[in-house]
Structures are given as structure tokens and as C-alpha cells.
C-alpha positions, 0 to 999 in steps of 0.5 A, a space after each residue: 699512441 695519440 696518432 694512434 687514437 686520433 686516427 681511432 676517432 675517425 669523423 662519423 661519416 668517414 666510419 660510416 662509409 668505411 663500415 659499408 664497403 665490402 670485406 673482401 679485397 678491401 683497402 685498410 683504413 687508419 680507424 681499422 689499422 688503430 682497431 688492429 693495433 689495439 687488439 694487437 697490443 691487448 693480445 700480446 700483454 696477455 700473454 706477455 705479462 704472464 710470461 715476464 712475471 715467471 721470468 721475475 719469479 726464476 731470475 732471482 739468481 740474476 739480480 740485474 735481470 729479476 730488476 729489468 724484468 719487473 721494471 718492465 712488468 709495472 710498466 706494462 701493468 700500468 700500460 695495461 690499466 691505462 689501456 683498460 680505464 681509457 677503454 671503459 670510459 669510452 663506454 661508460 661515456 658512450 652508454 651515458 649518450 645512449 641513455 640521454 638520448 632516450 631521456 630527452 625523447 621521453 621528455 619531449 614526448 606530449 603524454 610525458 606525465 610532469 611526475 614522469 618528466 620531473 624524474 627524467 630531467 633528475 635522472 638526466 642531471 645525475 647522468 650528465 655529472 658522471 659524464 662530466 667526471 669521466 670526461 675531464 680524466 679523459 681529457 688529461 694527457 696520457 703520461 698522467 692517465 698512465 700514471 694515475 691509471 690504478 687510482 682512475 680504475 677505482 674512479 671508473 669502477 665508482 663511476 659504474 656504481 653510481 650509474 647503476 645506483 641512479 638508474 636502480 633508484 630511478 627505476 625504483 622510484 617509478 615502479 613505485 610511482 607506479 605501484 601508488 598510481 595503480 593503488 590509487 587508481 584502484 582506490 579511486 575507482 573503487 571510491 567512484 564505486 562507493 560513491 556510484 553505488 552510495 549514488 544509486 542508493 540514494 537514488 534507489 532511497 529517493 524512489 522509494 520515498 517518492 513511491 511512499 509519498 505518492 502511497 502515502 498521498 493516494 492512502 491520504 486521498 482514497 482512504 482505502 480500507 487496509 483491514 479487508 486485504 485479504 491477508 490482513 494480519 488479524 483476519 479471521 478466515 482460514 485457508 482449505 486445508 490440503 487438498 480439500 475443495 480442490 474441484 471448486 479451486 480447479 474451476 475457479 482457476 480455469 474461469 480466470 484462465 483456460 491455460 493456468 498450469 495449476 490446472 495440470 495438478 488439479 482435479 476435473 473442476 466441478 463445472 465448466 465456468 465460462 472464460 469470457 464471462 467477466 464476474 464469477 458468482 459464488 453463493 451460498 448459505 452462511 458457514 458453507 466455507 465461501 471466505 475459506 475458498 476465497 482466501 485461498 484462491 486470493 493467496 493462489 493468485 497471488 503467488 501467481 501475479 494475477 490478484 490485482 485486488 481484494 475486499 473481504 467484507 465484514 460487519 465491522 467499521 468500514 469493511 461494511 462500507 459500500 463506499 468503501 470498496 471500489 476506492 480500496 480497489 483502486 488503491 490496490 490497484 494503483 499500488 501494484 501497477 505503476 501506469 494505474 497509479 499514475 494516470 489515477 493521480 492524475 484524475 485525484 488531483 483534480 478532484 480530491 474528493 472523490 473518496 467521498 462520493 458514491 460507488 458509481 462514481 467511484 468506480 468510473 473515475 477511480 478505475 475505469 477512466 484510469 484504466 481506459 488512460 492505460 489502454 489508450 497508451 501501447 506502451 503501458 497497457 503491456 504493464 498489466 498482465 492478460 487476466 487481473 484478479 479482484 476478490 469481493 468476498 461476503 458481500 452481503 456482509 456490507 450495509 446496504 438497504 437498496 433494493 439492489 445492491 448498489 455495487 452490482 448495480 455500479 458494476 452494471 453500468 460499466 461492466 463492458 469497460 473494466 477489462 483485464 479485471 475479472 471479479 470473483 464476487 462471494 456472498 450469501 444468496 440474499 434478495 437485494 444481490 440475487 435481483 442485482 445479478 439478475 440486471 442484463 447486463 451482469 446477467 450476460 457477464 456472471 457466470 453464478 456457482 452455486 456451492 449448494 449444488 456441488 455433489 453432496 459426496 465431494 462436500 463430505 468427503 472434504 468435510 470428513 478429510 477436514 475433520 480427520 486432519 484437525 482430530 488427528 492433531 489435537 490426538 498427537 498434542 494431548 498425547 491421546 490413544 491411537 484409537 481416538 476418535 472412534 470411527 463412530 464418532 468420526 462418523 457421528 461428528 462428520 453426520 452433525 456437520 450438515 455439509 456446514 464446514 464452519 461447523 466442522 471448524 467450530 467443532 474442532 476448536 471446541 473440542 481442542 479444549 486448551 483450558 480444560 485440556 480434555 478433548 475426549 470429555 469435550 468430544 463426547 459432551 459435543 456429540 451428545 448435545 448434537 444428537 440430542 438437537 437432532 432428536 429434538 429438531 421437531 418440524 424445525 427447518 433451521 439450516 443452523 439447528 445443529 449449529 446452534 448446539 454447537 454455539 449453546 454447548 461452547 457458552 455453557 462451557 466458558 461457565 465452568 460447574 463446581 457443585 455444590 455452590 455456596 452463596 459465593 460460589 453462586 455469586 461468582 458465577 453470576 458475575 463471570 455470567 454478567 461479564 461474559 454476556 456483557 463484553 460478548 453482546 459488545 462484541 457482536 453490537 459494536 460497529 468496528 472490532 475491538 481489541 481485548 484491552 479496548 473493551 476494557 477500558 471501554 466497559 470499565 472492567 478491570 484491566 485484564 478482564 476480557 483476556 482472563 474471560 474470552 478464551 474459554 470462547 476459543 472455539 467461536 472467537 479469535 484471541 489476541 495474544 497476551 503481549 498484543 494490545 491492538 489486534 482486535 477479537 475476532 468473530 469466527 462467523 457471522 452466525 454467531 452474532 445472529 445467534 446471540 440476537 435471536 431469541 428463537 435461537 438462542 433461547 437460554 437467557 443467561 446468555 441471550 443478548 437483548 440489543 437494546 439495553 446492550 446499546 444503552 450499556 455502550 452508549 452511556 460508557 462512550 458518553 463517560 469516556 468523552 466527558 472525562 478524556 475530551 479537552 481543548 487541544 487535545 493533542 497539546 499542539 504548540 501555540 505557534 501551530 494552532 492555527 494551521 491545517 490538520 496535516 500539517 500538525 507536526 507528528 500528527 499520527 503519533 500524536 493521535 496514537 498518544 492522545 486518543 486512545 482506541 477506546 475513546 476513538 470508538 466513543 467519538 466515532 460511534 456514540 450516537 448510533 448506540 444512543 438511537 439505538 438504546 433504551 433511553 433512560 435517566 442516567 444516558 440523558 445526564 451523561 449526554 447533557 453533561 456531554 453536550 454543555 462542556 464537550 461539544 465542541 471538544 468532540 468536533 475536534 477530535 473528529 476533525 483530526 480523526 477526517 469524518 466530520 462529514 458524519 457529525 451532521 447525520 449523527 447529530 439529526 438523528 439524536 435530535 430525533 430520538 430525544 423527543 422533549 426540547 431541552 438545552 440539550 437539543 438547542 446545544 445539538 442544533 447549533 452544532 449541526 448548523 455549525 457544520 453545516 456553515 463551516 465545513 471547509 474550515 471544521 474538516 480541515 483545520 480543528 484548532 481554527 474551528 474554535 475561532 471560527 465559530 467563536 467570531 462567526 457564529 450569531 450572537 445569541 446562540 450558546 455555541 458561540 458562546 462555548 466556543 468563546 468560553 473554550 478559546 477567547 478570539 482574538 477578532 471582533 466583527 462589529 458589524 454584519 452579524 446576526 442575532 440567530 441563525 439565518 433560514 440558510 442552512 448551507 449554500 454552495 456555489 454551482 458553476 454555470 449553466 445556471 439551475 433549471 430544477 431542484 428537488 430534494 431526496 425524501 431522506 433529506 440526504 441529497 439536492 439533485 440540481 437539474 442544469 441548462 445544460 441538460 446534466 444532474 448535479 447530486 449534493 451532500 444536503 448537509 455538507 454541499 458536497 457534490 457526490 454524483 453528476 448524472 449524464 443527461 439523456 439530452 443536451 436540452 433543458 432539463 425543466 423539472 426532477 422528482 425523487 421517488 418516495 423511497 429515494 432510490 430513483 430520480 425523475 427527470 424531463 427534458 425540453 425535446 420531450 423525453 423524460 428519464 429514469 435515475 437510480 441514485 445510488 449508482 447514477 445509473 440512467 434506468 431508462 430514457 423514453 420519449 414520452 411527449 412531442 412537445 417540451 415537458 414542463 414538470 414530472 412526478 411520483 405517486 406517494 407509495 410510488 406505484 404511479 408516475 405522471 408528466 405533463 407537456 406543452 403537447 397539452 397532454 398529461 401521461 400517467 403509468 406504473 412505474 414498473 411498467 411506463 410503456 403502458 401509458 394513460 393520456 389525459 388532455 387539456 387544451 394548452 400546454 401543461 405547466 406541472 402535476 401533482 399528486 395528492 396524498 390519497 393519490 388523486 392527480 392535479 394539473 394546471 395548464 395555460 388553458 387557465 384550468 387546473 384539473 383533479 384526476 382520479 
């Protein structure tokens, strides 16, 4: 049997090359004769155990032969496992080699994970003990495997197990391992997610904040007037109702843009407005629906992506603000396009101040300069759409007393360069914005629509349409019969209206009647007082006759009549009627809208009074709801406070308000709201803060919201225009003295914190101005102005170091000082340099090089005009020193004298090459330029009533003309140049020249 294994294991070569030689006709080999041998044997105990156990089984008879027989059975049996068991540990040893050998290529393999190595060596090393078991009973010597070969079947067969065991608990392992992997794989992948996604947030939250900074910063540096958008929540204009205005609507929409597919659903527009013209004017006379049209085109364009900005105009605060508009423009602007805004940061950053300065200036650097940064990079402009929109609406609704309105006047000069902006501009048809449109150049770019030449029968049926919707309403909420209103009185109502459509909306207010709740009894009261106006209108030519009904019938309701009145009775209604007129007459006289509870507190009514009287005013007014303490009442229309004002109008004096006494009602009740509430750090900032800027006052806006409430902001902002205003009695002149001697500089304070210090100079002048005797008073008012004046830059920017400022740097005699030493004793002493008084220098500024060649001063004493070497005009704040305006010279020579006309509107300027130049102040715009003299021109000047102008030259001439008309001109000779002119009060002419004469002219 061992000769038969040995020759079995062959060497591997010798098997390899026996395996390669053909079958047929090949020689036996010794493995192949052992491989025979072995089946042979196999097959033969197969079928000879069977056979010798059946024999044992039928021997029983034969004893000696049954013994033989299983004798020869334990042999062969034992033969049998032995052959089985050398078997299977061949292969068991043989699958152990297999499996080695994948183990040992997996673990020299470089992208074998050390985990995935640490398991294959484990694995190995389990592998190799078996091996190692198996192979010591295979190296036993056969008679002992024989013997043993039942007790080597049960190792073999635990062998087997514990293999399978490894390999099942190593392949267990690491599909865990893999399970984990994959888990945490995923886990990662999802945490990089998370903490991607939590990157981009933050990312997504820093530009937010970085965009609300620069907002913020822009908010901060334009002051934009965020109460004219056109949205704004407490506005009082309304949209049109339905489909009503629809042709003026169509038409405005294809002035904007021919293709606007709103054009497809709109009707025919009411005329054909030219798409290249770049400003569209409407006009009208008030109550003609204009804001209504406004505000709904603005919420179109809107919805659209055309409207880059808006401005509603009112007579309240700063929405009656020339200077105002074009630096909200710009904000808005910069706001909805992001290349704006950059290029607009830019231009802030280098002047800071520009909100101050005036409307040309403003829109040339606010919105021209950056718009012309934008169009010059390719790859921004595409940032604007074709067509922007900008909305000016009620412009005659701002404060502006030039002859021609500054913002046409501004628009005028740079209108060529403020494309894609469109401007729709509405206003009533007044003088001064009529003769603006009328300028050339906003002459050839208006297109003017005039609401009043719209067909009569398209205005009516919209007002009728109006009327009809808003009636059918208030039927369906009162729960009234389908009958009302009568086709009579829908008529009658329609007839009233005047093709007014703030009629129309009044109207229907008032016949609402929430209080009473009788719209039948308001209806019918209505039209009876209408048709009696209409009766009664005489030869009057009032457009707001019927209105002013309308207006007389609401007052006289809010009085509600309980006849008979006892003196009670009567005293009550006295005092509703005092109440009513009161608040009313603040309402319509104050310089900004208040909130219910701001008129409260400042007409010292009882809390609560103003909500308990306005709405019964529903129909003329908008109120606040009841839990909100900061919307301001609003005005429905501008008509109405005409109408309280006017005693041709409104000729009931119970409620007619006479604006003078009104004015000193609010004056007095400011000055007592300052004396009481006004103090030293009123914001109670920390001592370790009290010497830093205003902006960097921690919390400073929440502060402000605490510590001065709306009423005494108003009282702050607004006392002195009042106190001009009023009737100036006893009481108003103790309340201002108390005022002045313990609060003054309490009051500079706050409107340092507030950012309009650059008003208190004005407000104050002017208050000197209106009290006439010197007093204590006056002497406490000049030395404020003239501490404005002196310390601008610190007062403006810093109202805690206002104290020390004045308190160390002020003269010594004055009683500001010693206020400002009394409120906040200085820490410094100067020893040496001061004066006793104030110096002859009101306020100095320093100009930046060429040096000054002239100076004048505006009549209004509110603008320096410095002319320089360089041929340019620099206009100040006279009071402040701030530079509002630079006036491009009409040469690069010498600029020898400017003049400011009598008015102050214009400016007159002569150059060394012999031109001379016409201003206008306001805008900067350049009026005309001419060439007046061959020779240098030394001086110009204005007749006192402005009709005459004259200059004088080195040509040995003078030349005098009509300032409206200045090609016809008169020549008056000397006989060597001419240094300067003058004209006399009477209006004679005088000259003095280098031929040694000075000449009066006739």
C-alpha cells in the first residue's frame, strides 16, 4: 500500500507531462496504475461489504464461519474509513493550499485596506492550524490510521467544520465590515452634505448680510425716503378698480414698450404716445384719478420687472422734498441692480455727502455716472432690462418755489444720458412745472397727456362702473334691498361726480357709514346737499364746487344732532367741535403725517381721543387700526386741506381752520413737550461710550425708538417753522424762553442723533427773525447758530462730544458756554488763545487749490458761490460750508467776477477770453454762454428788480441788456479797460475805468 501512494505522488512535473500525452495507445504510468488500483479497491468494498454482512447475517448456523465473516467485515470496514479519511485529508489539505494561495495574493496586493489585511493574515493563521492538525495524522504510519481511522473520521469530519466555521465568520466579518463601511460612507457623505449644505448657508447668510450691509451702508449715505415707494404700507392711494382706465392703462404700456403683451387684452390706448420720447407727462387737475393710474401702472410694471423706481410725492415730511427724489431714485436703483449699486458705492465713497447736495448734482452722480459705468462694461449692462421704469407721481405736491421746477429743470440737462430710464411724471397742470416742460430739451423728449382731453363718455362710464361696484357692496354688507340704489340715484351720484373720481371715491366712503350704519339716510342726505350746491353755484367757477358739498356734508356728520340739547348737551357738542377742528387743523398744518396716538400726546388730548373722533371722518381720512400705534393718518386727498384753509371754501366757521392760531396751538405744544421730555444723554448712554460717534453708539436706533418717542421727534424737528408760523402771543414767548435757557443744547443733541443738524442754523435765523425785541432769548439763539456754524463736523457727527466741544472751545463770555459748562463740566482747559466774543468769522472752509478768483453771496444768504483760477464755480452751504454744487466753467480761463440775480435763482459769471455765462442755481445747469467782449471781462452785474444785466471789459466797453432777452445788447464806451459795474438802487449804472473815470449811466 505505501509503494502504491508513493508511486500515487508522483513528482509535478512528471504528472504534468503524463496528463499531456494522448489517450489513445498510451503506456500506463505508475500514478495512473495507483489511480486504477484505488477505484478498483473502492469498487470492490462496495459491493463486497454489502455481501459479507449477509453472509454474517445467514451463517449463524455455521459459527466458525459467522466469526471468519465479521472478522473479515471490521477489517474491511476499518480499511474502508482508513482509505476514506486519507482521502479526505488530501483534500482537506489541498482546499487549504487553494485557499493560501488566494490569501497571500490578496495581501500583497497594494490596494489591500490594512483592515482587509489584518482579516486575511487572521484567517490564514486559523487556516495554517488545520493544516497543521491534518498533517501530523497524515504523517502517522498506516497500521496506526488504520486502526484509529473511526476516531480520524470524527477529527477529519471536525476539521471540515471548523474551516467551514473560519471561512463563514471571515466572510461574516466582512460583509459587516463592509455593511459599516458603506454605512459610514453614506454617513460621511451625508455629514459632508450637511456640513456642504450648512457651508453654502452660511455662505448664502453671509451675502445676505453682505448685501444688507451695503443696504444698510447705502440707506446710511442716501437717506432715501422709504415712505414715497409706491407700495408703501400706510399710503393712501388705491389701485383702479377692474377694468376701469384701462385705455389710459393701454397707452402707458405701449409708451413704455410697443411689444408689452398686456397690450393683447388691453383695449385701443386712448392715443398713440411715442415710444422714443423718454418722459411721459401726465396731467390733470386734482381729484382726476392721477395717483390712482399711477399706482396701478407701478404695480403692473412691477409684476413685470420693468419699474426700477418710484416717488409718490405728498405734502408731508420729506416726500415734499426736492432733494429727496433723485437720491431715493437711486436707491432703488441700486437696490434692484446689482451693477448699479456697485458702481453707485463707488462714486459714495468718495463723496459721502452727496445726499446733501442739490437735485442736479444728485442725479448726475447718483444716477448718471453710475449708469454711464454700466454701459461702458458689456458684460453689466446686459444687467438692466431694455425699458426701466421710474414713477414720479404728485409732483406738484413737492415745495418748490423756483420759477421752474428744479427736477424738470435737472432732468433738462442730462436727459440725453439716462437711458434704459423712462419717466412717467404726474402732477397737476401748475405754472412753475408747465413752463419746465416747455424747456427744449424736455420739450423733444415729453410726450404730455392730458387727462382732461380723454373723451368725456370713457371717463363716465368708468366713474359710473366705479360707482356701481363700490354701491353694490356696501347693498350686499348692510343687507339692503336689491333695489338700492335707484337707477335715479345712481344717476344723480354719477351727474355729481363732475367726471371728478376722487369724488366718486369720497362719495362712497361716506355713504358706507360703518358708525351709523344707514347708507340709505347717508345716500340720500348726500345727494340732496349736492343738488342743492348745484343749485346754488351761482356764477361760481369752482371745479371743486360739488366737492366742497361733498367735504361740508362729511364734517357736519362727524357732529352727531341729538335735539333738544340741554346746556350739557350743548357743552359737549362744543367740545367734540373743538376736538375735531383741533386735531383736523393738525392734521392738515403739520410737515409730516402723524399717527393717532402721536396727535395725542402731541395736543395733550387724553389718551385715545383722536381714534374715539377721526373715524366718523372715514370718508375723507384713512385710519389706523385700533392695535396700531405707528401708521400715520392719512389724507385721502390734497383737496381736502385746501379746503379746510380756505374761507371762500369752506365757509362754515365751526369748522374752518385759521392757520395762524392753529400754528401757534402746535408750536406752544412742541416747545412744552421739549421742556419736559428734553435732558442731557438722552439716550442714557454708558460713560465709557460718551465721547464716540453717533454711529457707533451701541443699539443706537432701538435706543432712539425708547427715548424719543414720535411726539417729541416732531417737536424737535418741526418747532420753529410752527413758532414763524403763529401768532406770537405771551404764553409761546415764556415757553420758548424756558426753552432756550435750559434746553438748547438738549435740543442740538437730539437732532445730532436724529442727522439734521444741518437744519438747526436755518430754524433758528429765522426765529430770530420773527421775534423783534432783543431779549436773553435772541442772545442764547445767536450763540447756538454761531455754534453750529463753528463746530459742524463735531455737532453733526458726535452729540455727546457737542458738550465738551462747546464747553472748551466756545469764547469765554458767551452764555453758551457757560450752558454747555453747566449741563457736562469739561475735563480741559485752554489757557491761552481764546476770545472774550465771538470772532467776525461766522464759518471758514478750507478750498482746495487753484486758489479763489471771485466771491458772491446768494441775496437769501444760503449759498457762497467761489468762482476759481481754473475756470469752474464751487456753490456752498453759507452756513454749514458744505459744497452742494461745482458749476462747469464755460472756459478753462480765469473766471474774473459772478453775480447772483436778485432772486437768487441764476448766477452770472465772466470769463478772461471774454465770455460770460448764465447759471441756474438750483439745478447747475449752464442757461447760456456767449461771447460778449473781445477782451477779458473784469466784472458783471444785476439790476435790482432783475429786468437788466450789465459787464464790463478791458475792450474799454460796457454792455448792458434785458436779461431775457441778452442778444440785444447797448455798448457804452470808455477809453481804457474797464474794471467793474454797478447798479444803483434807482437802477442807474456805474463804471470805473483805467482811463481814471467813473461814469454814471442812465
Amino acid at each position: 500500500m505505501r509503494h502504491l501512494r508513493a508511486k500515487g505522488r508522483a513528482s509535478p512535473a512528471l504528472s504534468a507531462s503524463a496528463r499531456s500525452i494522448p489517450a489513445t495507445g498510451a503506456q500506463p504510468t505508475p500514478a495512473t496504475r495507483g489511480s486504477r488500483g484505488k477505484k478498483l479497491m473502492k469498487t470492490s468494498l462496495k459491493y463486497l461489504i454489502p455481501a459479507l454482512q449477509i453472509t454474517k447475517g445467514v451463517s449463524s448456523a455455521c459459527p466458525q464461519l459467522q466469526s471468519a465473516v465479521e472478522a473479515l467485515l471490521i477489517v474491511l470496514e476499518a480499511y474502508k474509513k482508513y482509505s476514506e479519511s486519507t482521502e479526505a485529508i488530501g483534500t482537506l489539505l489541498s482546499r487549504i493550499q487553494s485557499l493560501n494561495e488566494i490569501l497571500n495574493k490578496s495581501q500583497s496586493a497594494d490596494s489591500c485596506p490594512p483592515s482587509l489585511k489584518d482579516s486575511l493574515v487572521t484567517l490564514a493563521s486559523k487556516l495554517q492550524e488545520v493544516a497543521g492538525d491534518a498533517e501530523k495524522v497524515q504523517a502517522k504510519g498506516w497500521i496506526v490510521r488504520l486502526v484509529k481511522a473511526s476516531d480520524y473520521a470524527e477529527r477529519i469530519e471536525s476539521w471540515v467544520k471548523r474551516l467551514d466555521q473560519y471561512i463563514h465568520s471571515f466572510l461574516l466579518e466582512r460583509t459587516i465590515a463592509v455593511e459599516l463601511a458603506v454605512h459610514q460612507g453614506f454617513a460621511a457623505v451625508d455629514s459632508g452634505l450637511d456640513k456642504m449644505n450648512e457651508g453654502v448657508a452660511a455662505v448664502k447668510e453671509k451675502i445676505i448680510e453682505l448685501h444688507c450691509d451695503v443696504n444698510h451702508a447705502l440707506r446710511n449715505n442716501l437717506r432715501p425716503v422709504i415712505e414715497a415707494r409706491w407700495d408703501y404700507g400706510s399710503s393712501v392711494h388705491e389701485k383702479c378698480y377692474g377694468d376701469t382706465r384701462m385705455e389710459v392703462m393701454a397707452t402707458l404700456c405701449s409708451w413704455l414698450r410697443p411689444d408689452d403683451p398686456r397690450l393683447t387684452k388691453l383695449p385701443t390706448p386712448v392715443v398713440s404716445a411715442p415710444f422714443d420720447r423718454s418722459i411721459l407727462w401726465l396731467h390733470a387737475l386734482a381729484g382726476s384719478g392721477k395717483s390712482t393710474i399711477a399706482m396701478t401702472i407701478a404695480d403692473w410694471w412691477e409684476k413685470d420687472g420693468l419699474l426700477g423706481a418710484s416717488f409718490f410725492c405728498a405734502r408731508d415730511g420729506d416726500r415734499s422734498n426736492i432733494n429727496c427724489i433723485f437720491r431715493t431714485i437711486a436707491y432703488q436703483l441700486a437696490v434692484r441692480f446689482p451693477a448699479f449699486q456697485e458702481q453707485l458705492t463707488k462714486i459714495l465713497k468718495s463723496d459721502p455727502d452727496l445726499y446733501s447736495s442739490t437735485p442736479t448734482r444728485q442725479l448726475q452722480r447718483l444716477i448718471v455716472e453710475p449708469l454711464h459705468a454700466v454701459h461702458a462694461d458689456t458684460k453689466r449692462k446686459a444687467t438692466f432690462t431694455a425699458h426701466v421704469a421710474i414713477v414720479i407721481d404728485a409732483l406738484d405736491e413737492c415745495k418748490d418755489d423756483a420759477a421752474v421746477s428744479t427736477i424738470l429743470k435737472s432732468l433738462a440737462l442730462h436727459i440725453g444720458r439716462l437711458s434704459p430710464l423712462k419717466f412717467l411724471i404726474t402732477s397737476r397742470p401748475e405754472e412753475n412745472i408747465a413752463r419746465g416742460f416747455l424747456q427744449q430739451s424736455l420739450d423733444e423728449n415729453t410726450y404730455k397727456l392730458a387727462l382732461n382731453k380723454i373723451p368725456e363718455e370713457l371717463t363716465r362710464r368708468d366713474i359710473s362702473a366705479f360707482l356701481q361696484w363700490r354701491l353694490d357692496e356696501i347693498r350686499v354688507n348692510f343687507a339692503l334691498d336689491t333695489s338700492w340704489p335707484s337707477p335715479q340715484q345712481l344717476k344723480n351720484l354719477i351727474d355729481l361726480s363732475e367726471l371728478l373720481f376722487i369724488f366718486a371715491s369720497l362719495a362712497t366712503r361716506y355713504i358706507q357709514d360703518d358708525i351709523g350704519r344707514d347708507p340709505e339716510r347717508r345716500l340720500a342726505s348726500l345727494l340732496d346737499a349736492g343738488n342743492k350746491a348745484t343749485a346754488n353755484r351761482g356764477t361760481s367757477t369752482s371745479p371743486f364746487h360739488i366737492l366742497d358739498s361733498l367735504y361740508v356734508q362729511v364734517l357736519k356728520n362727524a357732529v352727531p344732532k341729538n335735539a333738544p340739547l340741554d346746556d350739557a348737551g350743548r357743552e359737549a357738542e362744543a367740545v367734540l367741535k373743538a376736538q375735531l377742528k383741533l386735531i383736523l387743523g393738525t392734521i392738515v398744518l403739520a410737515e409730516q403725517r402723524l399717527s393717532p396716538t402721536t396727535l395725542d400726546a402731541l395736543l395733550d388730548l387724553p389718551t385715545g381721543t383722536a381714534r374715539r373722533v377721526l373715524p366718523v371722518l372715514s370718508a375723507i381720512l384713512t385710519i389706523p387700526d385700533r392695535e396700531d400705534d405707528t401708521t400715520p393718518v392719512g389724507i385721502i386727498h390734497l383737496s381736502f386741506p385746501n379746503f379746510l384753509v380756505d374761507p371762500t371754501r369752506c365757509t362754515d366757521q365751526s369748522f374752518l381752520v385759521q392757520p395762524r392760531i392753529q400754528h401757534y396751538h402746535i408750536a406752544f405744544r412742541c416747545l412744552s413737550i421739549m421742556n419736559m421730555a428734553l435732558k442731557y444723554n438722552i439716550l442714557e448712554v454708558a460713560s465709557e461710550h460718551d465721547r464716540v460717534l453717533n454711529s457707533e453708539i451701541p443699539d443706537l436706533q432701538a435706543r432712539l425708538s425708547q427715548s424719543i418717542p414720535a411726539a417729541l421727534e416732531y417737536a424737535c424737528r418741526y418747532w420753529a417753522h410752527h413758532l414763524c408760523e403763529a401768532e406770537v402771543g405771551e404764553d409761546l414767548l415764556t415757553a420758548l424762553e424756558g426753552f432756550c435757557t435750559c434746553h438748547l443744547l438738549h435740543w442740538l443733541e437730539v437732532l445730532s442723533l436724529l442727522g439734521c443738524v444741518d437744519s438747526a442754523v436755518q430754524n433758528l435765523q429765522s426765529v430770530q427773525t420773527c421775534l423783534k425785541a432783543t431779549t436773553d432769548v435772541l442772545s442764547l439763539l445767536y450763540d447756538c447758530v454761531r455754534a453750529v456754524r463753528a463746530y459742524y463736523p463735531i455737532i453733526s457727527t458726535s452729540a455727546m462730544h457737542m458738550y465738551s466741544t462747546i464747553a472748551v472751545f466756545a469764547p469765554l463770555d458767551t452764555p453758551i458756554r457757560r450752558l454747555a459748562a453747566a449741563t457736562a463740566p469739561p475735563s480741559l482747559v485752554v489757557r491761552v488763545g481764546l476770545e472774550n466774543t465771538w470772532s467776525d468769522t461766522l464759518v471758514s472752509r478750507v478750498i482746495d487749490r487753484p486758489f479763489i478768483s471771485a466771491l458772491a453771496f446768494s441775496p437769501d444768504e444760503i449759498y457762497v458761490a467761489c468762482a476759481k483760477e481754473n475756470g469752474s464755480i464751487q456753490l456752498l452751504n453759507a452756513h454749514t460750508g458744505a459744497e452742494l454744487q461745482i458749476l462747469n466753467s464755460h472756459s478753462d480761463k480765469d473766471i474774473q467776477g459772478i453775480s447772483f440775480s436778485p432772486t437768487g435763482k441764476e448766477l452770472l459769471s465772466c470769463s478772461e477770453d471774454g465770455t460770460v455765462a448764465l447759471w441756474d442755481v438750483a439745478t447747475g445747469a449752464n442757461l447760456k454762454t456767449w461771447k460778449a467782449h473781445s477782451g477779458c471781462v473784469r466784472s458783471v452785474a444785476w439790476s435790482l428788480d432783475g429786468t437788466l444785466a450789465a459787464s464790463a471789459s478791458d475792450d474799454e466797453t460796457v454792455r448792458v441788456w434785458r436779461a431775457a432777452s441778452p442778444e440785444k445788447v447797448v455798448v457804452l464806451q470808455h477809453g481804457d479797460s474797464v474794471r467793474d459795474v454797478v447798479f444803483a438802487q434807482d437802477g442807474d449804472l456805474l463804471s470805473g475805468s483805467d482811463d481814471e473815470t467813473c461814469k454814471v449811466w442812465d
